[in-house]
C-alpha positions in Angstrom: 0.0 0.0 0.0 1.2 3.4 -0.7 1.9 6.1 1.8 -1.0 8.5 0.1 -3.2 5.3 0.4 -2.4 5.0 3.6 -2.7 8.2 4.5 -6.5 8.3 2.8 -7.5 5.3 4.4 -6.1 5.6 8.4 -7.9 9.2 8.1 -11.2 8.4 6.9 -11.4 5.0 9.4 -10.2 7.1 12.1 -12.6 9.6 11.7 -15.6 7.5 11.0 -14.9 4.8 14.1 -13.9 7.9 16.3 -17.9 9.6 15.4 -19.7 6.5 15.3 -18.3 5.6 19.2 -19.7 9.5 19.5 -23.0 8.5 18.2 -23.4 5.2 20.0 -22.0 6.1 23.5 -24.1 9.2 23.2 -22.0 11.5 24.7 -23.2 14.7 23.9 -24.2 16.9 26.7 -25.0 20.0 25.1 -25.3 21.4 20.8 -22.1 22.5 21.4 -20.5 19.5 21.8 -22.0 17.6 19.4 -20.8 19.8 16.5 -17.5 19.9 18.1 -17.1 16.3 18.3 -17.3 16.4 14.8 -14.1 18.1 14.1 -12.4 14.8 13.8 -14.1 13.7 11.7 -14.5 16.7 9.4 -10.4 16.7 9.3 -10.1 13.2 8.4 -12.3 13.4 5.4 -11.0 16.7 4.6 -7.5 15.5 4.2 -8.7 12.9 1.7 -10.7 15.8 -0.4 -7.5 17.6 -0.1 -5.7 14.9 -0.9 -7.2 14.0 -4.3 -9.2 17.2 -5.2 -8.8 20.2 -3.3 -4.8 21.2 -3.2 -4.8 21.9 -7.5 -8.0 24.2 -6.7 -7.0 27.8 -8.2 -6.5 29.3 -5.1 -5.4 26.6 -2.9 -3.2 25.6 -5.4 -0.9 28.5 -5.5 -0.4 28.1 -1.7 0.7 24.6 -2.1 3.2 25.2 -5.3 2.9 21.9 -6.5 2.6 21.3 -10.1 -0.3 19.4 -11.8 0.6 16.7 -13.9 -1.8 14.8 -14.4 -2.9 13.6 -17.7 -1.9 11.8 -20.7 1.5 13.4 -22.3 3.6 12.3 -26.0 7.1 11.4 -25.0 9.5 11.7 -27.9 12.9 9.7 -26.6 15.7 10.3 -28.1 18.4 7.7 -27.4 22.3 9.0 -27.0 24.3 7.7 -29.5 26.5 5.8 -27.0 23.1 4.0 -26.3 23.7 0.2 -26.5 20.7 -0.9 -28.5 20.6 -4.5 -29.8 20.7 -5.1 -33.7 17.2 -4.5 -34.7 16.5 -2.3 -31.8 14.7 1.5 -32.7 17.4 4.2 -32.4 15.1 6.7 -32.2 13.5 9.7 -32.0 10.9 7.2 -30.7 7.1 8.4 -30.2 5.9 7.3 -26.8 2.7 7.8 -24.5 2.6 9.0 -20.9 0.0 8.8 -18.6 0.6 10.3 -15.1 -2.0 10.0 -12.3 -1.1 12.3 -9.1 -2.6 12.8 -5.9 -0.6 15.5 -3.3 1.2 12.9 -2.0 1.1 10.4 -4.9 3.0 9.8 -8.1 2.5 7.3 -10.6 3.2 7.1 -14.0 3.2 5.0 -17.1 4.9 4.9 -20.4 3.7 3.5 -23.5 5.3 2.5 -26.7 4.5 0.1 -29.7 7.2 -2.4 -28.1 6.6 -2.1 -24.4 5.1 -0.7 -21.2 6.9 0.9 -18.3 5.2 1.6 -15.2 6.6 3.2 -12.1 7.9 1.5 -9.0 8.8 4.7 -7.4 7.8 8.4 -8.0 8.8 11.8 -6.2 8.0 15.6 -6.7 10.7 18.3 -5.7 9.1 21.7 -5.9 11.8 24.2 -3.9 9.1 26.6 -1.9 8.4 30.2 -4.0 10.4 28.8 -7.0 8.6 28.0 -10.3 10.6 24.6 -11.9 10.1 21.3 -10.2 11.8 18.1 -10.8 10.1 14.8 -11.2 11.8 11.6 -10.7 10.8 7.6 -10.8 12.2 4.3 -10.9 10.3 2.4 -13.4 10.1 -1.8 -15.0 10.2 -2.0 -18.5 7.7 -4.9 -20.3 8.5 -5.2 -23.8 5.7 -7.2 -25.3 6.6 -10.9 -26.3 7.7 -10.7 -29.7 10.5 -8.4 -28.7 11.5 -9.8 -25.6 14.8 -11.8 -28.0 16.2 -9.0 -28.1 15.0 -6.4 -25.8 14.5 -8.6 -22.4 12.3 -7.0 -19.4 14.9 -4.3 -17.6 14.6 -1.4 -15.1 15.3 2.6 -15.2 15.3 5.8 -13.8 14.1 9.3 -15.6 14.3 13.0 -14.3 11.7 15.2 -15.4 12.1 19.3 -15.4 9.0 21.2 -15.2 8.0 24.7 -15.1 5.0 26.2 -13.8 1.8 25.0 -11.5 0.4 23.8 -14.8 2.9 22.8 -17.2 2.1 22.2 -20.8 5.6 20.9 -21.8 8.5 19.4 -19.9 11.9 18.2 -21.2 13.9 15.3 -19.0 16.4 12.2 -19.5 15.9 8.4 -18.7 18.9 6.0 -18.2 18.4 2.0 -17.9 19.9 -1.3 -17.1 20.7 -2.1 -20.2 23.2 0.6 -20.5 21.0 2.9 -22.5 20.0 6.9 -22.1 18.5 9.5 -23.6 16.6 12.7 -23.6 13.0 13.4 -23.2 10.5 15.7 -24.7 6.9 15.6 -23.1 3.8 17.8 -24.7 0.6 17.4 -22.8 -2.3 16.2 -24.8 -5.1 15.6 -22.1 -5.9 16.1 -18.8 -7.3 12.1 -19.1 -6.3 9.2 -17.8 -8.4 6.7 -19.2 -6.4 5.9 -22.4 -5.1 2.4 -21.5 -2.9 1.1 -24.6 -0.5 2.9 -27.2 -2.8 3.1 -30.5 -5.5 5.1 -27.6 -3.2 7.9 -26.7 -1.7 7.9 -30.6 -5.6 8.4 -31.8 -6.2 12.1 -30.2 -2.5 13.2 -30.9 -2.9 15.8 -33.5 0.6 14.6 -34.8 
């Protein structure tokens, strides 16, 4: 379980076992105290609103400088020519899919190309407080799809991404892998979506 799922979930049992003792032992002498003893509970469900809603608000979101990221991006990779790609292998530029799906304090991401998926194991935001870059990084497992797998075997990797702004429309980064491989990064954002699930979804509303 993740540490934002874990968050979510301790606050909203919390609050919900801590007012239904309220309710059952009936312990509330006066008005007053019974909308007090609510304020648990109103904080534990409030943290899970905040959580997955609330913090990219307009307002609230310029208090918590944290940029939104969410959606489905195009990823051109470009290898580096010291890359060591197998006979056969694509040197690139190579037209990928991206989609990320972040909560306040979760990160997840995954990568889509004809060949192979890459999900992340691993995913962190550093936004310095009143500056306007961030940098996103993840670990991340590589599944090329069977065919491929004779020469491009499952393998692991890391990628730093370098955004600008609470709402980013483009972002440049780098990946490296296992297999001794590296190369830049080019992200456009194409839609605030999620739901596009394989390669040949996300390639149908590029404009390119």
């Amino acid at each position: 379980m993740s540490a934002a799922t874990t968050i979510r979930t301790g606050a909203t049992i919390s609050a919900t076992l801590y007012t239904i003792v309220l309710v059952v032992l009936e312990l509330y002498p006066s008005q007053f105290r019974y909308l007090f003893a609510y304020i648990p509970a109103a904080i534990g469900y409030g943290t899970v609103i905040f959580d997955k809603w609330a913090w990219h608000w307009p307002v609230v979101h310029r208090l918590t400088g944290r940029p939104r990221v969410t959606g489905t991006w195009r990823v051109i990779l470009s290898p580096s020519p010291d890359s060591h790609i197998p006979e056969g292998g694509n040197r690139g530029p190579i037209t990928t899919y991206m989609t990320i799906e972040q909560t306040f304090w979760s990160l997840h991401a995954t990568l889509r190309a004809k060949e192979s998926t890459s999900r992340s194991s691993n995913a962190t935001i550093d936004a310095p407080e009143n500056s306007g870059t961030a940098e996103i990084g993840f670990l991340y497992d590589n599944t090329p799809r069977v065919e491929h797998q004779h020469r491009s075997p499952r393998h692991e990797g890391a990628c730093r991404i370098a955004v600008t702004g609470l709402t980013p429309q483009a972002a440049t980064g780098r990946y490296y892998t296992s297999r001794f491989t590296a190369g830049d990064m080019d992200f456009t954002l194409l839609d605030r979506s999620t739901d596009y699930g394989t390669f040949a979804e996300a390639q149908a509303i590029d404009p390119e």
